[in-house]
Structures are given as C-alpha cells and as structure tokens.
N, C-alpha and C positions, 0 to 999 in steps of 0.2 A: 773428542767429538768434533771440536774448531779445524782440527787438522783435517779429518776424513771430507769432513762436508766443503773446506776448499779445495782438496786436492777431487772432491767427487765437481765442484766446479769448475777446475782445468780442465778436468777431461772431457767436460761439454764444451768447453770453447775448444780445445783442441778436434775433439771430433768433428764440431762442425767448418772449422778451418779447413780441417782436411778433406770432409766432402767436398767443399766449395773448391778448393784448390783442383784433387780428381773431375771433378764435376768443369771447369772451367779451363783446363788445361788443353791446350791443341789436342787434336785427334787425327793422327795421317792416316789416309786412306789410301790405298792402293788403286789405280785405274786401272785398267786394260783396255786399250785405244787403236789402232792402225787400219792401214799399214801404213807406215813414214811418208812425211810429207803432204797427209791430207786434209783435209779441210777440218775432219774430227780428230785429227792430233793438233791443227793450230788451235781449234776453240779449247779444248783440255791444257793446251799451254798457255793458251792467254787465263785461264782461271786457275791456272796456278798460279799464275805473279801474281793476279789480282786480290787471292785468297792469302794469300802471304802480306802483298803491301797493306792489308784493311787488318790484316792480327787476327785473321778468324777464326774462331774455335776449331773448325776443319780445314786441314790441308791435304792437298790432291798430290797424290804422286806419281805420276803417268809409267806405265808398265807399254813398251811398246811391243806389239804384234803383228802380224804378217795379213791380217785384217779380223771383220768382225765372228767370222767363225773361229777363230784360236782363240780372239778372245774373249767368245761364248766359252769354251774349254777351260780357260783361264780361269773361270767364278765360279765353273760346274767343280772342276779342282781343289779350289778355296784358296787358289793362290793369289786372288786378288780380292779387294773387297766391293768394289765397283767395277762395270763392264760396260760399252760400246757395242752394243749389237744391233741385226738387222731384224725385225719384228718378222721376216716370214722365214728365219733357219729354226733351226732346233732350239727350242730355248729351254735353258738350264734348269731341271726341277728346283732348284733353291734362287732361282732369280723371281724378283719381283720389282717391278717400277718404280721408277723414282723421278724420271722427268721424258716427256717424247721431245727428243733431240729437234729432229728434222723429218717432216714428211717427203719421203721419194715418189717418183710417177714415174714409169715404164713410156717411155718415146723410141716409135719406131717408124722409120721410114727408109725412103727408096731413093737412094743418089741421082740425082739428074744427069741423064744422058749426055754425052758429050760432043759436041755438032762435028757431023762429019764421018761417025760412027754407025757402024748399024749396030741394034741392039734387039732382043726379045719383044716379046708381048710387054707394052706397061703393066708392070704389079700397081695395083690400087686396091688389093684387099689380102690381110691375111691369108684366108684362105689360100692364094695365087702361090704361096711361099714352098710348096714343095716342091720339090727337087731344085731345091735352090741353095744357095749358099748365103748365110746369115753370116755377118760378124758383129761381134757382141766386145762391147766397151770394159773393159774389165777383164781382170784373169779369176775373179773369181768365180767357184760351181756353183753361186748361188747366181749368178743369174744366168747362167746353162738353164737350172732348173726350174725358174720364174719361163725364161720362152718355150721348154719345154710344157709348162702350162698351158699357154696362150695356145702353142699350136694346138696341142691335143681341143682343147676348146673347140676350133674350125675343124677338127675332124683331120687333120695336117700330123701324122706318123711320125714324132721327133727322127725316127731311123732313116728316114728318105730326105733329112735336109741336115747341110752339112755347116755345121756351125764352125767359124773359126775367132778365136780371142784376142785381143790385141788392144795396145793400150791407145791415149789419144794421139801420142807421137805419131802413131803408123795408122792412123785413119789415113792422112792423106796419099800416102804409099799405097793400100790398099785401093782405094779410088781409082787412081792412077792404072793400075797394073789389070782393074775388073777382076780381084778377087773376090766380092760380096756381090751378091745382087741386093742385098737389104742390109738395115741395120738397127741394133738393139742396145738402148745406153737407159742404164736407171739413176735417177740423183734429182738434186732438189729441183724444182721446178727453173730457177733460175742460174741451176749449177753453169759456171764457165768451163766443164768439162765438154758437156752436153754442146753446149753451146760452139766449143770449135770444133766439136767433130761436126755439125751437122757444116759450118763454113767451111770447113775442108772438104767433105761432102760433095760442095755448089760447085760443078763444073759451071766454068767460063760465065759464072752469072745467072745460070740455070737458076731452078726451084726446085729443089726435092720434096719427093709426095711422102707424106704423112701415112702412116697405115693407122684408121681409128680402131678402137679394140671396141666395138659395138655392144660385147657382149662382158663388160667390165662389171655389170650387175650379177650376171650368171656365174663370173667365176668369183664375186666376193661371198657369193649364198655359198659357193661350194669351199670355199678355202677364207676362214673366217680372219685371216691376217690380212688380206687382200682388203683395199676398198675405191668404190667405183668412184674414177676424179675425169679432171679436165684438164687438158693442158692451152690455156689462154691464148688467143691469136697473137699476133704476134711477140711473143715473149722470147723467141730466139734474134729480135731483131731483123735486119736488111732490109734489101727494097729490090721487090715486093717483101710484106712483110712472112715473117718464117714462124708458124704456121697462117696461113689466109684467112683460118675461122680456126674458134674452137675444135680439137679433137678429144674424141672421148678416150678415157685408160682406165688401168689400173694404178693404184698409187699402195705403199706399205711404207709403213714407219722404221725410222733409227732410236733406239730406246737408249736411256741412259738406266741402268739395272742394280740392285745392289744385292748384295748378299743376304737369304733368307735369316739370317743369323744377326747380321748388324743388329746392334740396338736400336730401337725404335727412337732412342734421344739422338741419339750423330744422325741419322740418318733425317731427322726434320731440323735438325740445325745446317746439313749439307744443303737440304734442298730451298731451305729459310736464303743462305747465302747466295745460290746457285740464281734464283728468283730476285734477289736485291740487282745481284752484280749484273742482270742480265743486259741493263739498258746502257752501262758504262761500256759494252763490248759492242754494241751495233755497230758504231764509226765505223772500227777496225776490222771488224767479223759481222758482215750482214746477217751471215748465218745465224747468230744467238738470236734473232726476233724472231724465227722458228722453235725456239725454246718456248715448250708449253707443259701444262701440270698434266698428269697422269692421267688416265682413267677408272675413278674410283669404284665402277659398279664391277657388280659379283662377277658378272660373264665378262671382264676385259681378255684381251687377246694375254695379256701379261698379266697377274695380278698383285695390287699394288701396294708397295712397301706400309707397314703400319705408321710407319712415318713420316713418309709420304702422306699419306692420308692424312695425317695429324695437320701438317701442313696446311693442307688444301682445302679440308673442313674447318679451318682457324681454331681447333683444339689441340693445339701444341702445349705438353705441358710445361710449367714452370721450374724452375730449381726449386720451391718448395714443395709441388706434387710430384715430382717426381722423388722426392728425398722424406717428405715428411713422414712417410711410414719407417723410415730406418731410424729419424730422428727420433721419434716417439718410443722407439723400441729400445732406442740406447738411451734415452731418456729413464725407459722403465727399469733397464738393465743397471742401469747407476746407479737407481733409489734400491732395489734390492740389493745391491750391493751395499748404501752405504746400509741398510739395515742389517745385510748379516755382519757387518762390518761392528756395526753398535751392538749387535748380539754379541758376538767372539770380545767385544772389548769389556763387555759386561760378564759375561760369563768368567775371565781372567782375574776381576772384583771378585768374583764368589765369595772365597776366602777371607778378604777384607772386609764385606759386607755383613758377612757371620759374624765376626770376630765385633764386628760395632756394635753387632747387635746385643749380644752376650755383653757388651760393656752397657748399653742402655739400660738392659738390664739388673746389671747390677746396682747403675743409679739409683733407680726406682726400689732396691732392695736397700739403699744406704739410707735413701729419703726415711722409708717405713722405722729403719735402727735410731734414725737422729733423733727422733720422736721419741723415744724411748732412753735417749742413754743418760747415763749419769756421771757420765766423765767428759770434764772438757779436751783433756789428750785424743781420748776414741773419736772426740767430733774433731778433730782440729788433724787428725791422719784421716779423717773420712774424709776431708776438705780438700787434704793433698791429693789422695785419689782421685778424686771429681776433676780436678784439676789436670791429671794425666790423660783422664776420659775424655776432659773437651778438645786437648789439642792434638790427641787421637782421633778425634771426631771430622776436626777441622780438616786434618790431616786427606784425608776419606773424602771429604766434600770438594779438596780442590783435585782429588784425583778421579772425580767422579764415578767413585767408588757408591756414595748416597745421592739423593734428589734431595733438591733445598725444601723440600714438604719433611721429609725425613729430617733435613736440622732443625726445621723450625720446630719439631715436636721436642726433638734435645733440648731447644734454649728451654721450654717450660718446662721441664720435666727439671733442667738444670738449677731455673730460676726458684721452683716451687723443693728444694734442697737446700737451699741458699738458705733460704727464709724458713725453713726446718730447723736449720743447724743456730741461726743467727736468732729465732724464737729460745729454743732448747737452752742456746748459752744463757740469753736473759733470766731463763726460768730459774739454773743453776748456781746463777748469781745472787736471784732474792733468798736462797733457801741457805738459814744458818747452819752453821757446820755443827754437829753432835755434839754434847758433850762426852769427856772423855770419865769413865767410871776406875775410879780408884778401889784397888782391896784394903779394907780393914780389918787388923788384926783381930784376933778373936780372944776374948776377957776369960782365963780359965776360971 
C-alpha cells in the first residue's frame, strides 16, 4: 500500500510537471505576410526578433506571399496559422480577428498641369473621371476593385475608364509622358508610398487637386467593410500644403487574423505579447501605433478570435483554469486507481486471510480444550501450536494481508489462552496424583 500511494504521488507530480512544461513551452506560429519588402513584412520581422529576444511563449514565423489576397488563401488552406489581410477581400470563412493592423484611406487626386502645356477641362470631381484614364498605385485587384466602387457610386461605368497599374517607381514616368489624368493609391494615412507618388505627381511646383469622395457615408451603408474617414490637411506635406483642407474618403482596415481552430490559450498569449511589445517598435516602425484591439461586438466586419476576446475583455485564463479541470480528473483518475489498485492487492490476500482466519479459529477452539484438559503434555503442544498461530499471524499483518483491528482481537483471544493454559497448569498441579490399587490374592 506504501508503494502504490507514492508511486500514485509521482504521478501527480509528474503529470502536473508535464502540463506545465506543454503548457509553457514556445508555440510557433506560422504568418502569412507580403508582398516582400513592405512595410507589413517589416513590422512581422521586427516581432519576430522581438518575440524571440523576450523568450515568449509565442514565436512568429513569417510565410512570405505575393500580397494580402494569397495570403487570405494561405489560412483559408490551413497552411498557415496567422494571416495579413485586407478587411475589404474575401475573407476566410475560418479567419477571425485578432489585432486591426493599420487603418488605410483611399486618396485620389489630379496631377497638376504642366506650364506651358495645354490640357482638358480641370477634373475637380469624381464624377468628371469618365473617359479618362486612372492609374492606380499598386498591382493588386483589390484596388481595381475598391475604384471600381467609387466610380459606380457617381454613376461613372468602370468600362468607359481605362485604369492602368503601376507601382511608385513609375508614378513619375507616368506624369511625365500624360498617361493618367488621375490617380488612385490606398495605405495608411501617413504612408511614404502615398506620399511620393503625390511629390512626383507636383509638376514644376504645381498643387494637385484632391478628388473628395463626398459620398464616403453612402458607400460604407452599402459595403459594411468600408468606413467614412478624412484625410487631414496637410498631411502629405509641401508648400502650399498637400491637401489645403481636409478631404473626405473612404478608409478599410489591414487585419491581423488567425485560424478559427488556434486555441483560444496561444492565441490571447499572441495577442498579450503582440500588445506589450507594441510601444518597443514605434522608434523603428511608426506603423505599430496603428496596432489596435479588435472589434469584439457580434456584427464586426471580421469576427473575433475567443482569444482575442479573452484578451481584450481582461478574462484571459490562467494556467490553473485552463488545466484545473484535467487536474481534478487525473486527480480522480489516480484515487480510483490506487483503489482498484488496493482492491486487486487485497483480493491476492484472499487466501491468506482465510487461512488466518481458520487459525483464529482454532485458537478460540484450544482456549475452550485448555479449560478442560487433564494433561500437562496436551496443554504444553497446545502452547506450541498458539505459538505457530501468532507468527503466522504476524506474518499476515506485515503483508497486509489483516488490519491491525483484526490483530488486536488475536492478541486477546491469544492473551485470554495464555491464562487458560497457565490457570489449567496451576489447577493440575494442586490435584494429588491417585493412588495405585493393588490385587490381593484370594484365601481358598
């Protein structure tokens, strides 16, 4: 029984060792980030060394992509466990929120003419854009499909305006040459992408005109990923400043997503770290002070990770609520154990318990003879007997074959023999021995 009951306490130290250990051990995640080189693959690589140099339960492992629609594909797949997307594509039936990256705003406006040149009607309104030629900052369809919005908005036939793509290298090529009459760039309000396309843009010191999206309310009623923003006067710089006043837009978020499957514990230890580490990356990456918590209500555009949530509600559970139910169960699981364990070792006594008993037995049957006998031989082999029977007994009590209730009934059943036998002797002692009767002959 000494044995079962420590080796049943190794195994709750060990088992809870090894929770803790599983429970405490790194957790790599898989990212999906791109396309290379941008500003959301720098902050994913600055939070990997960060996540690494601090020892954190979670470590990020960047999966690089060709941008945020692959690596939507990426998590709808399950080949990664974390994703980089854009809040107005397709999003993943199994993605759920887990932090809003960066808010983006849609800027568009009209290159200042170049002195010397004749040129069209000035554009000063959306609407004006058809039959024109847009070029759009970026190769990817997702923002063909964003100005495709806008237009149809003003009643503007995406099929009568001829968009062309192109990255910030060749804004000012395009300029130059009067391939665009407008232009379409989305990124964070303060993006330096944005910001040299519209300075390459500025003929000879010109100002390019702003197109305001007036109807930034109407299209967020109609497309619930959309939401109506501003983009602040002069926030692209120069002199005059770039814009002159506020213009009104549309803005849509960069989400950070995770797998509907993550477990709810990595996934509010991700966002625990994600949240610490944020203000150590400002210096280097202005962008992380755009890092904000999710959206926890029912109708979010994304809906948001349970642990996330946990997070952000400050009900993150502990190592003990999350484990105490497994604890408690192998808790129970142990005690039934060591009880069948003390069944099967008791059950294996059977035999030896029988057999004591049948010897108690007999005691109590020797005791009733000593009372009675008239031979000191008979008591003095009864005594030998009693004598096999105790360390028979003994025998049994340390194999835990009897309970010490069970020997303490032996010692008096033994003691009250004792004093049987050692009465009996006294009695046989005071009684004179017969005399012996001789035959006398008989007198014919």
């Amino acid at each position: 029984m000494t044995l079962i009951v420590v080796a049943g306490a190794l195994a709750i130290v060990a088992a809870v060792a090894g929770a803790y250990y599983f429970a405490m051990k790194p957790v790599p995640l898989r990212v999906a980030v791109g396309p290379a080189n941008s500003d959301d693959v720098k902050v994913v690589q600055a939070l990997v060394q960060a996540f690494s140099r601090d020892h954190n339960a979670v470590r990020l492992r960047p999966i690089l992509t060709e941008g945020a629609t692959a690596s939507a594909k990426a998590l709808a797949d399950g080949k990664v466990d974390l994703a980089i997307i854009r809040g107005d594509l397709d999003v993943p039936k199994n993605a759920r929120a887990v932090a809003t990256l960066r808010k983006n705003v849609v800027v568009m406006w009209v290159p200042a003419a170049a002195k010397g040149k004749k040129s069209g009607p000035k554009i000063t309104k959306i609407a004006q854009l058809a039959g024109k030629r847009i070029g759009v900052i970026g190769r990817t369809q997702a923002n063909i499909n964003l100005l495709n919005i806008i237009l149809r908005q003003y009643g503007v036939d995406p099929a009568k305006v001829t968009t062309v793509q192109f990255s910030t290298t060749e804004v000012a090529e395009a300029v130059k040459d009067q391939k665009v009459d407008a232009f379409l760039a989305a990124g964070p309000v303060n993006s330096k992408i944005t910001a040299d396309a519209i300075t390459a843009s500025s003929r000879e010191g010109g100002v390019p005109t702003f197109l305001a999206i007036d109807s930034a309310e109407a299209i967020a009623q109609n497309f619930p990923m959309y939401e109506a923003s501003e983009i602040p006067a002069g926030v692209f710089g120069g002199s005059p400043a770039r814009p002159d006043d506020d213009v009104k837009t549309i803005s849509f978020s960069h989400y950070i997503v995770a797998r509907q499957g993550l477990t709810e514990a990595t996934v509010a230890a991700f966002t625990r770290q994600l949240f610490s580490i944020r203000q150590q990356l400002i210096t280097d990456f202005p962008l992380a002070a755009k890092i904000e918590t999710p959206d926890t209500d029912k109708d979010a555009v994304i809906p948001v990770h349970p642990g996330a949530a946990a997070y952000v509600d400050g009900e993150e559970k502990t190592f003990l609520d999350r484990y105490s139910d497994y604890i408690w169960w192998s808790l129970m699981g142990l005690s039934a154990m060591g009880s069948a364990g003390a069944w099967f070792a008791s059950y294996l006594k059977k035999d030896e318990r029988t057999s004591n008993a049948s010897q108690r037995d007999r005691l109590l049957d020797m005791l009733a003879l000593a009372r009675h006998s008239e031979s000191l031989e008979e008591l003095d082999q009864m005594q030998a007997e009693a004598d096999t029977i105790l360390r028979d007994t003994l025998n049994c009590f340390e194999h835990g074959a009897i309970e010490e209730g069970t020997l303490t009934a032996f010692n008096i059943a033994l003691e009250q023999f004792h004093n049987a036998v050692a009465d009996r002797k006294s009695l046989i002692g005071m009684i004179p021995p017969a005399p012996i009767r001789q035959n006398r002959p008989q007198v014919a």
